[in-house]
N, C-alpha and C positions, 0 to 999 in steps of 0.2 A: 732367546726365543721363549714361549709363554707357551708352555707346552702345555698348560694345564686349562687352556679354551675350552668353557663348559657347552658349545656349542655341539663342540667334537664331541662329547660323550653321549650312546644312546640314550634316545629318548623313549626309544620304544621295547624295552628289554624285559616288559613283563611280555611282552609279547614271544619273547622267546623261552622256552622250556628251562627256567634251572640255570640260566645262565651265571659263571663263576665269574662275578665281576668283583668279589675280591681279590682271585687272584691277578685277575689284569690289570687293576687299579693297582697295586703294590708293586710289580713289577720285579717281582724276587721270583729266577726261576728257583734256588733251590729249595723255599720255602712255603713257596705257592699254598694257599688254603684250599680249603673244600674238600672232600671225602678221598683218603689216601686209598681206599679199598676201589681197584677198577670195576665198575660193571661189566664193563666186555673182557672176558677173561681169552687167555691165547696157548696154547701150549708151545713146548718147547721141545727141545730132545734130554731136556736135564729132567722136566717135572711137566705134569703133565694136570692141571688142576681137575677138578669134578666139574661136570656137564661140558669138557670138550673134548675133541678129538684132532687125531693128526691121520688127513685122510691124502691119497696118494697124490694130490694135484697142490698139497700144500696142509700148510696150518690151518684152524677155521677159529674161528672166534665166532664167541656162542655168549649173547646177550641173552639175560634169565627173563621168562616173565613178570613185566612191570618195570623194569627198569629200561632206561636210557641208551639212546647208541648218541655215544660221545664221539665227538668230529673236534682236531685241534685245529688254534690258531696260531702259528706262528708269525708276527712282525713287530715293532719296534713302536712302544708303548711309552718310550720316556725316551730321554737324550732329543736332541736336536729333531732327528730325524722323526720323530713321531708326528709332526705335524704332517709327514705322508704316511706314516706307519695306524694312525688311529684310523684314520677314514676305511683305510684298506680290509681294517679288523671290521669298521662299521656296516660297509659294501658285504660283507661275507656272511655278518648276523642279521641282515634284510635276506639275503638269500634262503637261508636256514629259517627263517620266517616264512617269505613266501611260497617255498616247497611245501611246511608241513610235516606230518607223520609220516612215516615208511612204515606199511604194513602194519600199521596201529601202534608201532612204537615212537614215543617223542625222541627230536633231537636233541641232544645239548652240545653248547660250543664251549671248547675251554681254550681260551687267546691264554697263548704266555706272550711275556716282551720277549723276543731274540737280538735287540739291541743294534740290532743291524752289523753285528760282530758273527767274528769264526765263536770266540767262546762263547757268545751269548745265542747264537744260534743251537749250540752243541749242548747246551744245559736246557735250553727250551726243551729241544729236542728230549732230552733222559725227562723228562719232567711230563710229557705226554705220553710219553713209551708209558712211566709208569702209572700215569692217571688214567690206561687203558683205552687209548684214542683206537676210533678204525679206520682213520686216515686223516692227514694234514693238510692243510692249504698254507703254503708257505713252505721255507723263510722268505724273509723279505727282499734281503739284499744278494746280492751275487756270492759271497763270500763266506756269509753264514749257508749258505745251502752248498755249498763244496764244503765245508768242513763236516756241516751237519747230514750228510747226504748216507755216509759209511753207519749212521748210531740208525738211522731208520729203514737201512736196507737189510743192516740184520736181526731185523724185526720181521722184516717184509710188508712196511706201511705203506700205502701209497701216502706220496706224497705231488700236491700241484702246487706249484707256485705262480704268483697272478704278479711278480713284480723283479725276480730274478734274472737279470736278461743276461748277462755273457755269455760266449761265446762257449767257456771254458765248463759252466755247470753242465750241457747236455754230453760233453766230450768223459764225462767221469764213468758215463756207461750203468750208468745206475738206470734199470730195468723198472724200477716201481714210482720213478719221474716221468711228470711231462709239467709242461707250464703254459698258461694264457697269453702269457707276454712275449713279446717278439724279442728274436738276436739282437744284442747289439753288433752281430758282424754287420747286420742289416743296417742300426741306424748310423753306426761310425761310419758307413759309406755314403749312407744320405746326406750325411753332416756335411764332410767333405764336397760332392757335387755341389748342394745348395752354395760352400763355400768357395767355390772355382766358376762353375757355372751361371749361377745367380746373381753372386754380389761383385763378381769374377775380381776375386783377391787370392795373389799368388803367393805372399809370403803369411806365413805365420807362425807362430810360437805355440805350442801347447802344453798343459799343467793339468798334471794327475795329483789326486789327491792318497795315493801308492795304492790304494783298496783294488781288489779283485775288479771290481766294475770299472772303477776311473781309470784304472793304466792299460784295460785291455780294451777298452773305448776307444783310448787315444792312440793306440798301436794300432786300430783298426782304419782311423781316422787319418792318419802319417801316412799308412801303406797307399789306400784310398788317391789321397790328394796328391802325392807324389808322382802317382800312376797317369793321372790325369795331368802332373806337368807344372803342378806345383811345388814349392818348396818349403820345407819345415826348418827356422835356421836354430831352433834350439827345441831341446824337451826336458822340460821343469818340472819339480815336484814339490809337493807340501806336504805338510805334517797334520791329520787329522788330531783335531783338540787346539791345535793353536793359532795363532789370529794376527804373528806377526810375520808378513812374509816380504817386510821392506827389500830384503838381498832378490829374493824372487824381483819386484816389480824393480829394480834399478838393473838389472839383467834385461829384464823385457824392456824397459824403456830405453837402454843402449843398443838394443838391438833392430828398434822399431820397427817392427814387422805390423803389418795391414793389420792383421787380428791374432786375439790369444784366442783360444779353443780350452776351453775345461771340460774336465771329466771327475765328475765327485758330486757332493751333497753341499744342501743349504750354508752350513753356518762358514764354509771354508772359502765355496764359490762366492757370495757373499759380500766377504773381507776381502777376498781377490779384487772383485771389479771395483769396490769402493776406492779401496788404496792402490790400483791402478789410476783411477780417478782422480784423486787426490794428487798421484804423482808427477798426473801432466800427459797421460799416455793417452794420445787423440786416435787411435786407431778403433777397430771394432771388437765385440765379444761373443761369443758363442759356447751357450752350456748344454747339458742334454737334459732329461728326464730326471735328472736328480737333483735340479735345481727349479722345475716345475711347479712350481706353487709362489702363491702371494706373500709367502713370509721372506723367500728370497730377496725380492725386490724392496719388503720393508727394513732387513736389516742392512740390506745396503746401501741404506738413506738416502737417496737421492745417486748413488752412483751408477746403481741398475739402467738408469733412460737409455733409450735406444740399444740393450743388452738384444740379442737375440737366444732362444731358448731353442731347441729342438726336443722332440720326442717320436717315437716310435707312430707307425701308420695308427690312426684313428676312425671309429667306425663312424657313418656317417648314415644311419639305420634309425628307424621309426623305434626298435627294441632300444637302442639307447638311449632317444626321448624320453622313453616311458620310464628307462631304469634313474637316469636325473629326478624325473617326477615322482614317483615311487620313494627314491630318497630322500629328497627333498620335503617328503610328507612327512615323511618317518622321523627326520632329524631336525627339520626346521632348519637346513641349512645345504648351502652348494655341494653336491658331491666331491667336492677337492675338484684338482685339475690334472690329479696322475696315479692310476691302476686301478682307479676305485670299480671301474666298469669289468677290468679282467678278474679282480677279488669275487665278484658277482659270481661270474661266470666261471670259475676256478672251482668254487663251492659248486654252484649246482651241477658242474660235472661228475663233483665227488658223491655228490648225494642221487643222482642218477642213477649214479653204477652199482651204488649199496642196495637200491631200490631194485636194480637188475637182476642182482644176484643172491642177491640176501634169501631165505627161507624161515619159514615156521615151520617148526618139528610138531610133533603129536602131542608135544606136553606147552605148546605153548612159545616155545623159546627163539630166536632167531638168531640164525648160524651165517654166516659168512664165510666162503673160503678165499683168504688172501690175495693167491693166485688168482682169482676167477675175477675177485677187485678190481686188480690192478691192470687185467687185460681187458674189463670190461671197461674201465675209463679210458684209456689207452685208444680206445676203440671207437669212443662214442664221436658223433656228429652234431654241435649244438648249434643248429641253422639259425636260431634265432635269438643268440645271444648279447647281450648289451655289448658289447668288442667286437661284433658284427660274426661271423661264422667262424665257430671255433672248431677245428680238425688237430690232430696231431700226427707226426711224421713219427718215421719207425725210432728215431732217437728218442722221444718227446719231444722232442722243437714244436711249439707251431706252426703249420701251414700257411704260412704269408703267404697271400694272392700274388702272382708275379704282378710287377710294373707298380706293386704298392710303395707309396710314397709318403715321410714322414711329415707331419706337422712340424711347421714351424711358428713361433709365436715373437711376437719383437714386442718389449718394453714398453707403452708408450701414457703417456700422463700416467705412469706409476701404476701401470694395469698391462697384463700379458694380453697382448691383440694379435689374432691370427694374421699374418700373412703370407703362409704356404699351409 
């Protein structure tokens, strides 16, 4: 992959306050540039620095006159996956643009890469703790926000994530989460019907790529289809980083089963369908959200056609016209074709609630209390947001409208075309 499409990169970033686009550009959480000293200082029960306090409903973080309230970015800057991880960065700093100042103070955004990993999540993570963030949008993936979830709760940051969908992230009970993006309890069951109901194929095979997302995908997906009367005659796995999965595809093709079902990212699913292809395996294919974008079907060279993709409900709102157009001003280019609209609206929840809560003291300064943060995003109602009405449920989950149904997109002349 060709991570480095200068398309992808802001074009509009003077427009943003300060933005550290060295450190995003490098991709080093432990070495990240830009001012070690945080502007928004937080107390603690060890030290307690000048101009804050610890008042009964929580810590407060107390931004000084003139300076910055810094918002992080957690998602996945480089490695494969960045060709969804940059847009989602890009969706987040149009946001922080078109909100503005809070209270007359400027925002700034500091993106780290989190790799789309537990460790690279967890170092993002220590890396915004100490560059003084007062809340995160992110991690990207399912996996880094389970691991990452414990280093930002004892901080007490909110954190949103606009792209984390498992089942298993809201389950950790982590109080200063919520996300824009839907379950995948939700789309692993969608998967399923469209594949029993729709294309009405009884057998198939399914391949996780081991990650938090792709195996609990496909356990969702198994249960799902089963229940409905289908049957699963094997469950496969791969190896993220590697590209030969010949023992895999002579398994599936001794088994012939209707269709394989994956659950994983670009560069794995990919290589799956190709050398599926290659191998002679006439049957069908079906990925989710993590193989949503055009670079999939480019590195699959021709073995993508007629591949079906799924992803989670999609908003079908005059606010998402506008936020495509809005992007597409900014970047000179398509907003991607996965999260980029919940990154939007992930951000401006965050910046809502700081707006909510936040105050000026006597001398100037703007205080924050944690707590008041985190139950005020928690709380909010974004009726007109690019992902169509954003609510959250007492876990964080979002609010899926009942009878919401997932997009589905099928392969065709080398372009993902809607056909659910």
């Amino acid at each position: 992959m060709q991570i480095g499409k200068t398309w992808r990169w802001p074009l509009m970033a003077v427009a943003v306050t300060g933005l550290a686009l060295v450190a995003m550009a490098c991709g080093d959480d432990d070495d990240g540039g830009g001012d070690t000293t945080p502007a928004a200082q937080t107390t603690s029960a060890a030290t307690e620095p000048a101009g804050t306090a610890t008042t009964g409903g929580g810590e407060t973080i107390t931004i000084n006159k003139g300076d910055k309230i810094k918002v992080g970015i957690s998602t996945t800057l480089t490695t494969d996956n960045a060709e969804l991880g940059i847009p989602i960065r890009d969706a987040a700093l149009l946001a922080i643009t078109d909100y503005g100042q809070i209270q007359g103070f400027d925002v700034e955004a500091d993106p780290q890469d989190d790799q789309c990993s537990g460790p690279g999540s967890e170092a993002a993570a220590e890396k915004l703790i100490s560059d003084g963030v007062v809340a995160v949008m992110g991690p990207m993936c399912s996996g880094g926000a389970v691991a990452a979830l414990d280093n930002y709760g004892a901080q007490d940051i909110l954190v949103i994530s606009a792209s984390a969908t498992n089942g298993s992230v809201v389950k950790q009970g982590a109080t200063n989460f919520a996300r824009t993006a839907w379950n995948d309890d939700t789309q692993g069951a969608e998967m399923a019907k469209y594949v029993y109901n729709t294309l009405k194929l009884t057998k198939a095979v399914t391949v996780n790529d081991q990650s938090t997302y792709g195996k609990g995908l496909m356990d969702v997906f198994k249960a799902t289809f089963e229940e409905l009367g289908g049957a699963v005659s094997s469950e496969q796995a791969v190896t993220v980083g590697e590209q030969d999965f010949s023992s895999v595809v002579t398994t599936i093709t001794g088994e012939s089963p209707e269709i394989v079902v994956f659950g994983g990212f670009i560069a794995e699913g990919a290589a799956l369908v190709r050398q599926l292809t290659d191998g002679g395996f006439e049957g069908a294919f079906l990925g989710a959200d993590g193989i949503a974008d055009q670079d999939f079907i480019d590195q699959a060279a021709g073995g993508a056609e007629g591949a079906y993709v799924s992803r989670g409900p999609q908003p079908t709102t005059s606010s998402y016209d506008a936020f495509l157009a809005k992007y597409q001003a900014a970047y000179g280019a398509d907003a991607g074709t996965q999260f980029t609209e919940h990154a939007y609206d992930a951000m401006t929840v965050i910046l809502k609630a700081i707006d909510q809560v936040a105050e000026v003291d006597g001398d100037g300064n703007l205080t924050i209390n944690k707590a008041d943060l985190i139950a005020a995003a928690r709380a909010i109602t974004l009726e007109d947001g690019a992902s169509g009405t954003v609510e959250f449920l007492e876990d964080g989950d979002r609010d899926i409208s009942t009878g919401a149904v997932n997009r589905i997109d099928q392969v065709t002349d080398g372009k993902l075309e809607q056909v659910q």
